[in-house]
DRENPA-3360 file (N, C-alpha, C; in nm, 2 decimals, always signed):
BEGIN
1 = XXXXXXXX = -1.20/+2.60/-1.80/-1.25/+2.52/-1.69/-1.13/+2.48/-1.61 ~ -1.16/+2.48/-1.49/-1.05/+2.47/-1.37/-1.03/+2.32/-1.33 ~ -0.94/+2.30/-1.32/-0.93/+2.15/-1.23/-0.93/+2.16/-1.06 ~ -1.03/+2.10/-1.02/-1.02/+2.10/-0.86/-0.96/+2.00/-0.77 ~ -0.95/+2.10/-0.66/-0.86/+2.00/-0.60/-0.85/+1.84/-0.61 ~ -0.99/+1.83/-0.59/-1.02/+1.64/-0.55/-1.00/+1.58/-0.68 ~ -0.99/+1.66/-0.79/-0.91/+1.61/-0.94/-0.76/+1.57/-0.93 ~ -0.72/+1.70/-0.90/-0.55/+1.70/-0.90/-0.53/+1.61/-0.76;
9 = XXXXXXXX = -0.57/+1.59/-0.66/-0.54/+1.48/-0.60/-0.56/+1.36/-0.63 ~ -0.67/+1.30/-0.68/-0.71/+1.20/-0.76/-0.61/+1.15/-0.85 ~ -0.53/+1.26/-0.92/-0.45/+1.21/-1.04/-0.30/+1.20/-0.96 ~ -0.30/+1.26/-0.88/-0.14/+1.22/-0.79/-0.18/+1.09/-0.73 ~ -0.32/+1.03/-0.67/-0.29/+0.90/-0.63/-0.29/+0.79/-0.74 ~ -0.35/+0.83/-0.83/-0.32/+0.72/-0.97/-0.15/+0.70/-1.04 ~ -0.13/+0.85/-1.02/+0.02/+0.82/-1.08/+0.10/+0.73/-0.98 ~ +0.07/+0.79/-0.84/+0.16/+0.70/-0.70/+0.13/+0.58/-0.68;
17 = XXXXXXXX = +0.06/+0.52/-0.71/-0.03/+0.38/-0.70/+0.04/+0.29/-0.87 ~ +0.05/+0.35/-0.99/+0.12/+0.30/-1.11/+0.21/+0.32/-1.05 ~ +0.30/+0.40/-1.00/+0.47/+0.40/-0.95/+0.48/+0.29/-0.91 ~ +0.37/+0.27/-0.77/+0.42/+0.12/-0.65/+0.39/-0.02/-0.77 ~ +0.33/-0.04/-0.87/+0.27/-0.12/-0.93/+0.41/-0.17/-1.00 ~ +0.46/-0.03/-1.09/+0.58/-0.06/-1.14/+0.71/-0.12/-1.05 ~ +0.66/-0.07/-0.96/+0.82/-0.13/-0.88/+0.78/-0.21/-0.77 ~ +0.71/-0.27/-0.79/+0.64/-0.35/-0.67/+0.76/-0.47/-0.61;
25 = XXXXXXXX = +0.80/-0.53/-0.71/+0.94/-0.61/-0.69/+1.01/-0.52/-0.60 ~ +1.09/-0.40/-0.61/+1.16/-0.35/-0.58/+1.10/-0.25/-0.40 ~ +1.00/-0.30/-0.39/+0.91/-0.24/-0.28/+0.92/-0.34/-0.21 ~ +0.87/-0.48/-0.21/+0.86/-0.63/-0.18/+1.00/-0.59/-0.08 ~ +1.17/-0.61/-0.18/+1.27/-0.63/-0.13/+1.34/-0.53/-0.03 ~ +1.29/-0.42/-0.04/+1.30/-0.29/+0.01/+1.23/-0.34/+0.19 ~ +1.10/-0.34/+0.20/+1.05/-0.43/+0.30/+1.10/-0.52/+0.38 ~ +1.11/-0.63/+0.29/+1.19/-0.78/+0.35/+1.32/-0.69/+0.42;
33 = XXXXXXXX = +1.42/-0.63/+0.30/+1.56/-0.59/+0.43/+1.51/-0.47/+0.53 ~ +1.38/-0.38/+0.55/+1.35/-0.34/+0.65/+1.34/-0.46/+0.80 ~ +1.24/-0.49/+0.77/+1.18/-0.60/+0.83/+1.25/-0.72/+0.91 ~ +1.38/-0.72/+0.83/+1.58/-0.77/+0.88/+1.57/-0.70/+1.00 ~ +1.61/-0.57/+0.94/+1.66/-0.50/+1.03/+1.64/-0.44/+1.15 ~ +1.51/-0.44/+1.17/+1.39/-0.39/+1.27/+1.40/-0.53/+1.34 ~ +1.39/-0.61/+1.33/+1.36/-0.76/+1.37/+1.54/-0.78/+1.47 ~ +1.65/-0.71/+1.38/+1.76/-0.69/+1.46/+1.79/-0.63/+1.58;
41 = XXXXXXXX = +1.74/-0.48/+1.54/+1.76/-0.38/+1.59/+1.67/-0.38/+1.74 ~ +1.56/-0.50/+1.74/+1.45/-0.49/+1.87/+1.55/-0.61/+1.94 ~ +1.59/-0.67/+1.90/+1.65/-0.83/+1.95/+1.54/-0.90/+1.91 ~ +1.43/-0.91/+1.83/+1.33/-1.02/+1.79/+1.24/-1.00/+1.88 ~ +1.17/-0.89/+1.97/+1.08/-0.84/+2.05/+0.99/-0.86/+2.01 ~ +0.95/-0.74/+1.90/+0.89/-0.71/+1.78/+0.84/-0.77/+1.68 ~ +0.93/-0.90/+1.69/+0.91/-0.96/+1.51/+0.78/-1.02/+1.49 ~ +0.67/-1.06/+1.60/+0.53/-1.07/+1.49/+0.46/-0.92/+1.44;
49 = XXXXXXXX = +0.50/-0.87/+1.52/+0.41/-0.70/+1.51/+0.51/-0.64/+1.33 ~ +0.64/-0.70/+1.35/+0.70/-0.66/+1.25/+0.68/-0.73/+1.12 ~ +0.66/-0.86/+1.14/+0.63/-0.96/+1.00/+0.48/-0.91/+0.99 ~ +0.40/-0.87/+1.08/+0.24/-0.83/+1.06/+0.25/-0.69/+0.97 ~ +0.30/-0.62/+0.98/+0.32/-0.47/+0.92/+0.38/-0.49/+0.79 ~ +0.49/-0.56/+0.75/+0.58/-0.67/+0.64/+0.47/-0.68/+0.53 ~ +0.36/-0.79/+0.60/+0.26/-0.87/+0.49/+0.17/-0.78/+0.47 ~ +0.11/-0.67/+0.54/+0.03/-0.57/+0.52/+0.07/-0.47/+0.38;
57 = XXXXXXXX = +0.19/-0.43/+0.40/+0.24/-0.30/+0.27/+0.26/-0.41/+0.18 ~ +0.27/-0.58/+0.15/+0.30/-0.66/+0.05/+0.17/-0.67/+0.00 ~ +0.05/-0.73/+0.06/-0.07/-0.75/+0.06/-0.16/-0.61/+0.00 ~ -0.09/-0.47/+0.06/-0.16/-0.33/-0.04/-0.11/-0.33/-0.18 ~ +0.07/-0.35/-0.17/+0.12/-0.29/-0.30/+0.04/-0.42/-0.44 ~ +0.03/-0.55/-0.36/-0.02/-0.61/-0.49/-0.15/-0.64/-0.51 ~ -0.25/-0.51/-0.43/-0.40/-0.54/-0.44/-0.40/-0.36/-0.52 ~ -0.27/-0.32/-0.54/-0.30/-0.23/-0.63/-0.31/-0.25/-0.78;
65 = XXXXXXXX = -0.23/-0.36/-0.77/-0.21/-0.46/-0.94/-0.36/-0.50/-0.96 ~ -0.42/-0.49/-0.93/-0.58/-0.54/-0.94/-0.61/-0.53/-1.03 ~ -0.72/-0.60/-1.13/-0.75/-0.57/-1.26/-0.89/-0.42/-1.24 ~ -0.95/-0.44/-1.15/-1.04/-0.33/-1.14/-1.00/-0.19/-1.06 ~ -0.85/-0.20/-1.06/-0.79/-0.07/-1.03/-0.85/+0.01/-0.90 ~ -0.89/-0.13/-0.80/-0.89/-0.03/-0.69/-0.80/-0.12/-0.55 ~ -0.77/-0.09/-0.47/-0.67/-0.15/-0.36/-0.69/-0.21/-0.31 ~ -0.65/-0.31/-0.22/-0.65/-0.46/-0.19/-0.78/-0.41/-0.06;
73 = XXXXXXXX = -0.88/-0.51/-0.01/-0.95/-0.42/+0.07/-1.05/-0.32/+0.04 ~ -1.03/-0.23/-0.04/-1.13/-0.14/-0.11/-1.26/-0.20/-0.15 ~ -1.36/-0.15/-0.15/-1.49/-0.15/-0.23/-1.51/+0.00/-0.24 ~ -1.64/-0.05/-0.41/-1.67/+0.08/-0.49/-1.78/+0.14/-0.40 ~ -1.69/+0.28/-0.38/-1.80/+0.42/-0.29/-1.72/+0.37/-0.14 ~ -1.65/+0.34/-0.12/-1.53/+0.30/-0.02/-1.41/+0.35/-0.04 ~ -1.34/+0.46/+0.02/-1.24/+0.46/-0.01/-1.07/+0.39/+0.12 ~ -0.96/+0.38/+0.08/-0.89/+0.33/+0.13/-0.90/+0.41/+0.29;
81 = XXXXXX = -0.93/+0.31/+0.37/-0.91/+0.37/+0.51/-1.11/+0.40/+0.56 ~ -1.15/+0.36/+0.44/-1.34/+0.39/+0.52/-1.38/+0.28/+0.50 ~ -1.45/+0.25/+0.62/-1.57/+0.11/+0.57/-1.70/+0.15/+0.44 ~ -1.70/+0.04/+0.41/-1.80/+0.04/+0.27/-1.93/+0.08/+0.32 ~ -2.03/+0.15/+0.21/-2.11/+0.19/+0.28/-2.22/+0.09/+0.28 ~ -2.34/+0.09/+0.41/-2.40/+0.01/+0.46/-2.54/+0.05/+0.36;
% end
């Protein structure tokens, strides 16, 4: 029996989703000194569009810690990026 694609994709987003879980700290700080820097680099133009984008990747990486193992936002038969179904 063959494994299909939407399997082997399935299992690359589970492993990449435990990676961000594991290093979510290290994602968090990774961020914040983006977020520095971008906020520099505009002269402070940018900085709500940039603190807005900031709390969004903070708000995904720790709604992947979820106990029901789906992403911050998600509902079941929804996937990330589709509205739930009606």
């Amino acid at each position: 029996m063959t494994v299909g694609l939407g399997d082997t994709l399935k299992g690359f987003r589970k492993k990449a989703e435990d990676a961000a879980v594991e290093h979510k700290d290290q994602i968090h700080e990774t961020v914040q000194k983006a977020e520095v820097a971008a906020d520099q680099r505009t002269g402070g133009k940018y900085h709500d569009q940039i603190q807005q984008a900031a709390g969004k990747v903070d708000t995904f990486v720790e709604g992947l810690d979820a106990t029901d193992g789906k992403a911050a936002g998600e509902e079941a038969g929804g996937g990330a990026g589709k509205p739930p179904a009606s």
